[in-house]
N, C-alpha and C positions, 0 to 999 in steps of 0.2 A: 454622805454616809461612808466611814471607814469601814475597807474590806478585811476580813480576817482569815488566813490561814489555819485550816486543820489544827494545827498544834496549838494553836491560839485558845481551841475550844479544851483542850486538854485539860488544863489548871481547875479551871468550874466544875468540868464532867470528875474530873477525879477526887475532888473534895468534896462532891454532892455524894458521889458513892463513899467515900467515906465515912460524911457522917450517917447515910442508910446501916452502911455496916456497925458502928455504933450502936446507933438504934437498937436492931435487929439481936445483937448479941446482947444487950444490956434488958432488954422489956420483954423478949420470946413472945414477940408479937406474930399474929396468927393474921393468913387470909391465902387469897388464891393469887393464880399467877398476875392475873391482870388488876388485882387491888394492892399490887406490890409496884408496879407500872404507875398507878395515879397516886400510892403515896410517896414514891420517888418523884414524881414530878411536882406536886401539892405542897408538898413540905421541907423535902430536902433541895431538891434543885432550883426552885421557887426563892430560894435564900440567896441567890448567885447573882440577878440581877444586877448591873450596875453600869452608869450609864456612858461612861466609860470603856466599859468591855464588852464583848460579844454577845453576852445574854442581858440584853438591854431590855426587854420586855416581854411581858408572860404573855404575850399575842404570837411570840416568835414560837411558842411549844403545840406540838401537835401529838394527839394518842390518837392511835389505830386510825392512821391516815397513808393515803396512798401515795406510793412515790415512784418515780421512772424507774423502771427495769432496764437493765444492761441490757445490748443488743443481743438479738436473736431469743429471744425467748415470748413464749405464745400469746400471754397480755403482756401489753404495752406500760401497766402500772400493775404493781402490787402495796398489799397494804402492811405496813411497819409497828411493831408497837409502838417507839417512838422517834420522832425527831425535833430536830430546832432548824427552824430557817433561818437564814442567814439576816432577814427584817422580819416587823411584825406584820401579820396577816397573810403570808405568803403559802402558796399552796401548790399542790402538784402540777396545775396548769396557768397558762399552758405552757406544754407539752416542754422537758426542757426545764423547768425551772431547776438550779440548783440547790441543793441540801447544803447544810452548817455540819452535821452531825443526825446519825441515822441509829439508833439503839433495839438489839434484839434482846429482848427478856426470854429466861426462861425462872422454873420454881423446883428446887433440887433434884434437877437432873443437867448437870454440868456436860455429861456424855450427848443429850440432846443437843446442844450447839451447835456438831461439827455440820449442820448445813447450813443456820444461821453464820458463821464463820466464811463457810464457801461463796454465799450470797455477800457479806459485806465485801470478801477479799477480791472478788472482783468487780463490785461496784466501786470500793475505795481506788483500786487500780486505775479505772476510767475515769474518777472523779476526785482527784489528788486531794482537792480543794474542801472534798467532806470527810468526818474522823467517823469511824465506825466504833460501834462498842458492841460484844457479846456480853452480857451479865446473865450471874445465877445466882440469884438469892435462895441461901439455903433456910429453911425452917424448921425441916425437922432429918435427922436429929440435931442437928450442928444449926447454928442462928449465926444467919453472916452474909457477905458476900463478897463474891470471886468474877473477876469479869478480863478480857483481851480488848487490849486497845487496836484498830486496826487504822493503820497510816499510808496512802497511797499503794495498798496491796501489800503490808506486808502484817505481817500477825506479830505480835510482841508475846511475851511467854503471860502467862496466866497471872495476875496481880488479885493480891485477898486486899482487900481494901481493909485500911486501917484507922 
């Protein structure tokens, strides 16, 4: 099985949100925060597959599942809205497994991130090897979404997907 670097997952992760962002501004499609999470992964990221690239099967996606916490902190896992493992069926243990790509949702409130952000910046730090993403899908008033790639600890400026 070929391994893939962070930036590998880049290309998929940003054209899945792009076409949400389409979406979203085009139908003023309505729901909550976590039915924005399963139709970004149902519908739009779900298109990216290929067997070839990194998102090679929809067994590698996980919603609100638990993943290793950075050292020193009081549980040992917490749970994500979403990620992709690096193969299919891979899971938080044991203890130790590695992420592809770890994704924090929020639903317009973009200010809400900055801990979602603080959490990936140092797990991507320790874990060069997985791409973090903060997204905010806006709904109301504005239909869209704005999200931070984050790469080996470092935060890139805010991209509105287009």
């Amino acid at each position: 099985m070929k391994s893939f670097a962070a930036v590998d997952w880049l290309g998929p992760v940003e054209r899945s949100l792009a076409k949400l962002h389409t979406f979203l501004v085009s139908r003023h499609w309505q729901g909550r925060g976590n039915a924005i999470v399963n139709l970004y992964a149902h519908e739009f990221l779900t298109a990216e597959p290929d067997v070839e690239g990194p998102l090679r099967s929809l067994a590698q996606l996980g919603i609100e599942v638990a993943v290793p916490q950075p050292p020193n902190r009081t549980r040992r896992h917490v749970r994500k809205d979403q990620v992709i493992w690096p193969a299919s069926l891979m899971t938080a243990w044991p203890h130790g497994q590695l992420l592809a790509v770890v994704m924090e949702w929020k639903r317009d409130a973009p200010s809400a991130c900055a801990k979602d952000i603080a959490w990936l910046t140092e797990f991507t730090r320790l874990h060069p090897q997985t791409l973090g993403v903060s997204a905010c899908a806006s709904i109301s008033p504005l239909h869209g979404v704005r999200y931070r790639v984050l790469l080996a600890g470092q935060v890139t400026a805010t991209t509105f997907a287009r």
